[in-house]
C-alpha positions in Angstrom: 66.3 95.4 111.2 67.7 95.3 107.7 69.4 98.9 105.7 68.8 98.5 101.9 70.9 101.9 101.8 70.5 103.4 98.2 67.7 101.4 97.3 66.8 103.0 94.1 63.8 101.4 92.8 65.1 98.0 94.1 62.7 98.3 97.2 62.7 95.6 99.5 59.2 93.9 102.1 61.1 94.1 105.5 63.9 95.8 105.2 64.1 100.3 106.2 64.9 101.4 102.0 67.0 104.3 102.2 67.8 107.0 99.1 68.6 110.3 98.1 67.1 110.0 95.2 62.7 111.4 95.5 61.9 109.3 92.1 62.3 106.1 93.7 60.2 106.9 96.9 62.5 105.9 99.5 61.6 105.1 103.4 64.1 107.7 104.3 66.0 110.3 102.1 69.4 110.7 103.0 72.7 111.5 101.5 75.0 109.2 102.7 78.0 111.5 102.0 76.8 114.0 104.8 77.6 112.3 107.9 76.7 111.6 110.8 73.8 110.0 109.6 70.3 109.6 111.2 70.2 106.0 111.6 70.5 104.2 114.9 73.8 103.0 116.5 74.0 98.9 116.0 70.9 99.1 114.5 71.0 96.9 111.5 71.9 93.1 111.7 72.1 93.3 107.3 72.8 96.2 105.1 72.5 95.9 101.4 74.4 98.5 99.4 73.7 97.4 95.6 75.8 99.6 93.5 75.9 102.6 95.4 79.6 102.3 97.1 81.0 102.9 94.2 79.4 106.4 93.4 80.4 108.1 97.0 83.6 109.5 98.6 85.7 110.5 95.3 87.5 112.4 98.5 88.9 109.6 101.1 87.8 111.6 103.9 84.1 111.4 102.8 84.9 107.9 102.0 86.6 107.5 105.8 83.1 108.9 106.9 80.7 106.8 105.0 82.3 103.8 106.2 82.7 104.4 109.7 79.4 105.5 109.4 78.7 101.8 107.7 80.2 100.2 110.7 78.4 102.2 113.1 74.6 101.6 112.3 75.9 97.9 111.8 74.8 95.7 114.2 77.7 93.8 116.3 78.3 90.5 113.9 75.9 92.3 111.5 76.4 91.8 107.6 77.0 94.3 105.0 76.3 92.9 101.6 78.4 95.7 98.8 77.4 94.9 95.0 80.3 97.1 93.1 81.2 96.8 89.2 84.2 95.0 88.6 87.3 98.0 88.0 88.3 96.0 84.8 84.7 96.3 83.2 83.1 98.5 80.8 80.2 99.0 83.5 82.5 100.9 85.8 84.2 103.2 83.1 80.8 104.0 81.5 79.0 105.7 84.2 80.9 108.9 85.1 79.4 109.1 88.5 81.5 106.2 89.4 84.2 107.6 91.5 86.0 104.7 93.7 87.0 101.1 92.3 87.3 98.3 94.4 88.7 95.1 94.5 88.8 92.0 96.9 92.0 93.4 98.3 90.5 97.0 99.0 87.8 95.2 101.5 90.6 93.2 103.6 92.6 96.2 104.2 88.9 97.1 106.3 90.5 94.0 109.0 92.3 95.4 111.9 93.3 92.1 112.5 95.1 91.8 108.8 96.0 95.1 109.4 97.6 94.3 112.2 98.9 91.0 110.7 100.4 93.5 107.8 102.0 95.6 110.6 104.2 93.1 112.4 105.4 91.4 108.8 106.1 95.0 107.6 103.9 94.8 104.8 103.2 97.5 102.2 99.9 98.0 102.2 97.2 100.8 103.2 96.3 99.9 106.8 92.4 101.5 106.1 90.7 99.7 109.0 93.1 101.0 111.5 93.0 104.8 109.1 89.6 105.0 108.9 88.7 103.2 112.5 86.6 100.3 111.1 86.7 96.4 111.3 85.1 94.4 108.6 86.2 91.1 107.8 85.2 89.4 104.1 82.5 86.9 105.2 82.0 86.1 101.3 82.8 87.5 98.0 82.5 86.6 94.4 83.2 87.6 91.3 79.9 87.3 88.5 80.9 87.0 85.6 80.1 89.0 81.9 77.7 86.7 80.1 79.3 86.5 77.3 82.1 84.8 79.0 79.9 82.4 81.0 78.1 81.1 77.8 81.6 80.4 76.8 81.3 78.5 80.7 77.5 77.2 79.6 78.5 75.6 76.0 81.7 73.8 76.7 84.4 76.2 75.0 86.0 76.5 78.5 86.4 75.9 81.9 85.3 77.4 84.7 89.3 77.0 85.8 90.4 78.4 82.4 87.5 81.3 83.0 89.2 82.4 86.8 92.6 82.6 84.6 91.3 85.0 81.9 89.7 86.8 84.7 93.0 87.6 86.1 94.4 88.3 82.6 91.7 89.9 80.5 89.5 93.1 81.1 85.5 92.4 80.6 85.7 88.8 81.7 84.4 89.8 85.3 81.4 92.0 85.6 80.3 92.3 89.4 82.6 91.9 92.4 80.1 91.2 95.6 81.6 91.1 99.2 79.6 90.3 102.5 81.6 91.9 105.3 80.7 90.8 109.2 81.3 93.7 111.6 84.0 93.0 114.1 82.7 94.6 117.4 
C-alpha cells in the first residue's frame, strides 16, 4: 500500500490519502501529532509527505513521535518521499505555521549507522536516529531550485555549477529540498 499522509487536495488513484484537514475530503482524518496513530504496523511500502513535515512537532518530543511513528507504519525497505521548503527561502519564513526547518544534514542524523559512524569518530552532531529510535537512510534528495534562478540556468547567464555555488552562498536561490528515505529494518 502507498500513505499520501497530509494529502490536502493533492489526492492520489491508489494510494490511502490521509488529512486532518475535512475541506479536502481525506480517506482518513488524522492528526498526525497525536500518536500512536491508526495505521498498520509495516504497512506502507511508500509514503508521500508533500509539505506537511515541516508544519508538525514545533516540540521535539511530538517531533520524536511523529517520526517513529513514520518508521513504524513504513514497510521494511519501504520509501518515504518528504517535500519541505528550503530553510533559506522566502516560502518557509512566509507561512507561520511552519515550525521545523530542515536540511540534507537533519535527514542523515535519522541513520543509526552514521550515527553510529559519528559515535566512534567522536563527532559533534545530534545522534536523532539513535534519540528518537528510528533508521532512515537518504535514498535520494535534491534541491529544486527558485525559477528565477533556473531561467538564469535556462538562458545561458550561468551554470548549473555556478547555480550549486550561489546556492550555498545566497538565500532564495533554492526553493524545495526533497529527500526519499528507505527504512532500515
Amino acid at each position: 500500500m502507498k500513505l499520501n499522509l497530509g494529502c490536502g487536495f493533492d489526492k492520489r488513484d491508489g494510494w490511502l490519502n490521509v488529512d486532518n484537514f475535512p475541506e479536502c475530503q481525506p480517506d482518513q482524518r488524522l492528526d498526525i501529532e497525536n500518536t500512536p496513530w491508526d495505521l498498520p504496523t509495516d504497512g506502507f511500502r511508500h509514503v508521500l509527505m508533500k509539505h506537511v513535515l515541516e508544519h508538525v512537532g514545533a516540540d521535539f518530543k511530538v517531533f520524536a513521535a511523529v517520526m517513529r511513528e513514520l518508521y513504524r507504519v513504513t514497510a521494511p525497505g519501504g520509501l518515504v518521499e518528504i517535500h519541505v521548503p528550503h530553510v533559506r527561502h522566502d516560502t518557509y519564513w512566509s507561512d507561520p505555521t511552519h515550525v521545523r526547518a530542515f536540511t540534507p544534514l537533519t535527514f542523515k542524523m535519522m541513520s543509526k549507522a552514521q550515527n553510529r559512524a559519528w559515535m566512534a569518530a567522536r563527532a559533534n552532531y545530534t545522534m536523532l536516529a539513535m534519540l528518537m529510535d528510528v533508521d532512515f537512510e537518504i535514498a535520494h534528495a535534491v534541491q529544486v531550485y527558485d525559477p528565477h534562478w533556473m531561467a538564469k540556468v535556462e538562458r545561458g547567464e550561468m551554470t548549473r555549477e555556478a547555480l550549486r555555488e550561489q546556492a550555498d552562498q545566497l538565500w532564495g536561490v533554492v526553493r524545495e529540498l526533497q529527500v526519499t528515505l528507505r527504512a532500515v529494518k
